[in-house]
C-alpha positions, -999 to 999 in steps of 0.1 A, spaced: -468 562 133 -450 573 97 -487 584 75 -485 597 38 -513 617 48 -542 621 24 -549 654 6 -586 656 -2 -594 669 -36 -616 698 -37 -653 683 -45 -684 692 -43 -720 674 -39 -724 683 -74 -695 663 -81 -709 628 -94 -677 608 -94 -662 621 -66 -692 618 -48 -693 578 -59 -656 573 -49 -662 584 -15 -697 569 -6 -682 539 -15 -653 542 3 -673 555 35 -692 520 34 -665 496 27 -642 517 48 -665 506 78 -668 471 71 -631 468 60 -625 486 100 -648 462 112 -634 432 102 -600 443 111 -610 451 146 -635 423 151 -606 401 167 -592 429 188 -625 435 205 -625 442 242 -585 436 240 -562 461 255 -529 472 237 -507 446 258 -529 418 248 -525 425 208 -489 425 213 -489 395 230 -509 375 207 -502 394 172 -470 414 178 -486 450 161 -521 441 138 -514 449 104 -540 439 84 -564 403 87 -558 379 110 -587 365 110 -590 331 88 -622 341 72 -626 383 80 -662 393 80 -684 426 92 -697 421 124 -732 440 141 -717 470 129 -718 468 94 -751 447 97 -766 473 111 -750 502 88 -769 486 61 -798 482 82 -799 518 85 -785 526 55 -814 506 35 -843 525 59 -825 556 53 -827 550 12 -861 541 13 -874 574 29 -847 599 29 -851 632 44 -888 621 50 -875 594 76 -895 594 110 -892 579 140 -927 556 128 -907 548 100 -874 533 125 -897 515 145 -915 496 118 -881 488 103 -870 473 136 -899 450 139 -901 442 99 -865 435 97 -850 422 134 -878 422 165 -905 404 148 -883 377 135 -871 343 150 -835 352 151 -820 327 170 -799 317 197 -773 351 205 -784 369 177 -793 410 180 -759 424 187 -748 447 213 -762 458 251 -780 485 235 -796 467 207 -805 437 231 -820 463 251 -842 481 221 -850 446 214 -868 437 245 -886 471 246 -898 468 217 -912 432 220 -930 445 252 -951 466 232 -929 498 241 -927 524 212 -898 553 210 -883 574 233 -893 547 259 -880 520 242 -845 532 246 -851 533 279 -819 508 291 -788 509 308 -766 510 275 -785 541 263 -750 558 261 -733 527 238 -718 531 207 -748 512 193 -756 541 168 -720 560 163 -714 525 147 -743 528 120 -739 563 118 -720 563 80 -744 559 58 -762 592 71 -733 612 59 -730 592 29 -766 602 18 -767 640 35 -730 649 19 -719 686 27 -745 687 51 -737 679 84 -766 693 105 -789 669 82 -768 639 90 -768 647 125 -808 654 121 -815 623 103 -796 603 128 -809 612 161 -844 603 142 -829 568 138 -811 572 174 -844 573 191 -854 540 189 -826 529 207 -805 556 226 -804 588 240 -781 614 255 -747 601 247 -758 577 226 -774 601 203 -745 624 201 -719 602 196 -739 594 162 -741 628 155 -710 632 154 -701 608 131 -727 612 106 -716 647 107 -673 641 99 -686 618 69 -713 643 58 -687 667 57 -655 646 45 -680 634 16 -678 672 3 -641 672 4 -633 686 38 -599 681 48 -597 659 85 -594 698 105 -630 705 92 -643 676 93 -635 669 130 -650 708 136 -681 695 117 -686 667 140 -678 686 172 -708 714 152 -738 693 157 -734 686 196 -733 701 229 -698 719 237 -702 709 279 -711 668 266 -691 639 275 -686 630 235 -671 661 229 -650 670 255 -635 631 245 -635 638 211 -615 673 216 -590 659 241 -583 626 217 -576 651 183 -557 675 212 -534 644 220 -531 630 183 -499 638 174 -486 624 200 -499 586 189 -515 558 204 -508 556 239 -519 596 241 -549 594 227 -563 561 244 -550 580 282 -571 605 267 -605 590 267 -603 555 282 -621 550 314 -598 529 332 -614 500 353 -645 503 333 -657 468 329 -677 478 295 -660 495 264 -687 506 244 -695 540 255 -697 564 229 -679 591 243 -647 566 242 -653 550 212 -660 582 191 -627 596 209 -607 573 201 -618 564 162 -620 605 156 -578 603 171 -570 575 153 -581 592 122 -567 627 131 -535 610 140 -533 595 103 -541 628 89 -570 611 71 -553 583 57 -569 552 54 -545 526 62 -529 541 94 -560 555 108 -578 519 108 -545 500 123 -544 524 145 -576 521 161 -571 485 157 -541 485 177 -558 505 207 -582 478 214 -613 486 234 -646 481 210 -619 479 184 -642 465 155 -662 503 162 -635 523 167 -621 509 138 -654 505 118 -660 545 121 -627 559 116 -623 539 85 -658 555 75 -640 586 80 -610 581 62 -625 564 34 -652 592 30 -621 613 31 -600 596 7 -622 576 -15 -626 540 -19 -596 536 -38 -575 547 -5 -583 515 7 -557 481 3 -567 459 -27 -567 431 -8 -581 440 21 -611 453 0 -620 420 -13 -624 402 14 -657 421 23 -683 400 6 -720 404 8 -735 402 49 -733 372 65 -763 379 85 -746 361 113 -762 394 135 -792 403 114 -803 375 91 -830 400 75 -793 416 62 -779 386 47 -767 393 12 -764 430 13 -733 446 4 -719 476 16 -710 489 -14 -750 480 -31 -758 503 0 -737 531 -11 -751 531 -43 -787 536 -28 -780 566 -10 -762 586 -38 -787 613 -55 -805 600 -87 -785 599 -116 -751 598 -94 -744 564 -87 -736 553 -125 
């Protein structure tokens, strides 16, 4: 795929507007990526086709943000109310305030691994026990992962310490680092990196011999190649469930290499890939909109993300993104 790639200028965390530009286009990049890929979830490449011919842009009637951008600002809301303070007590009171102790519903709650948290936690279990389940190793937390880089910009082992905090609660192993490594690319893209360093910041903050990075190395390896490379890369064929981290933080971190950071093509191209495409596509448009700044992002694909729907988390219903964004900038940055 043909990508005018994006050339990040050369800001700093001192650098208030720049620093506005890409917060905000970190957080709307995720939702925009979400509701791109919401329809394309657990599709494979053949099945777009079939039904959409190649997915350039909505098609959903009414695109929304689904669990994953519910839950960004779920943890991007904690994260603004405590900061580099945050605690584990501090995740686990959020989760019961604002999702476990409420009547949610019929279906409501999200993925394996948040269904899981959920039942632990109504059991009376507290953290590391409570993410004791089998989908420990989801994408769960790479998919909330943003607004950690957002808020720890230019500092990636911050963002990847701040996010295992939030990680315990509800994964581990896998789980953990495929957050890390997210919250790690947009901590450093949101100080200007260009997509090279920002893939070697995420690849910094976990374990060379892990599953997540040995996927994420062999999807950026493959990039150039497109698509089809980089899925054969990190797909686990046959797998009956596609949101392990280690695939899902593969292919999102190709997609976006493969675009050279810019927004458009990295999002449609995780889009196109299928899998968990509303996360693949949720954190690579974090990435590249960290990268390039909210502006990067299509006009009209920009104003279709209203305030949450809180069709996942009701406790979320009328946040915006972009409100979010605001929160985590440093005082006297987000004017």
């Amino acid at each position: 795929m043909a990508s005018s790639a994006c050339v990040p200028s050369a800001s700093t965390p001192g650098d208030a507007a720049g620093l506005r530009e890409r917060a905000r286009g970190a957080l709307l990049g995720l939702a925009v990526g979400d509701a791109l890929g919401a329809p394309a979830e657990n599709m494979k490449p053949s099945e777009i086709r079939a039904r959409w011919g190649r997915i350039t842009g909505y098609v959903a009637e009414h695109p929304a943000g689904t669990d994953d951008t519910e839950y960004a600002i779920f943890s991007g809301l904690l994260l603004a109310r405590h900061g580099s303070a945050l605690t584990v007590a501090h995740v686990e009171a959020a989760w019961h305030q604002w999702i476990a102790d409420l009547d949610e519903g019929p279906f409501r709650g999200a993925g394996f691994s948040e269904r899981g948290t959920l039942e632990n936690l109504r059991r009376g279990l507290a953290a590391p026990i409570s993410a004791q389940h089998r989908h420990a190793w989801s994408d769960g937390l790479a998919m909330r992962a943003a607004p950690f880089g957002v808020f720890a910009a230019g500092r990636p082992a911050e963002a990847a310490r701040l996010i295992a905090i939030d990680g315990s609660v509800s994964h581990d192993g896998e789980g953990i680092y495929g957050g890390q490594a997210v919250a790690a690319g947009v901590a450093a893209a949101m100080a200007g990196a260009r997509v090279d360093a920002v893939v070697t910041a995420a690849l910094s903050v976990i374990p060379d011999d892990c599953w997540t990075s040995r996927s994420l190395r062999r999807a950026v390896a493959v990039a150039h190649r497109g698509e089809r490379a980089v899925r054969s890369a990190v797909v686990i064929g046959g797998y009956p469930w596609t949101d392990l981290a280690p695939e899902a933080v593969g292919l999102a971190f190709g997609a976006y290499a493969a675009a050279r950071g810019d927004f458009r093509c990295a999002v449609l191209s995780a889009v196109n890939m299928g899998r968990d495409a509303d996360t693949t596509a949720a954190v690579a448009g974090a990435l590249a909109g960290a990268t390039c700044g909210a502006s990067s992002i299509p006009e009209p694909w920009a104003q279709a993300i209203g305030p949450a729907r809180g069709s996942c988390l009701p406790s979320m219903r009328g946040h915006h993104v972009l409100d979010v964004a605001e929160l985590l900038l440093p005082a006297g940055e987000s004017s």
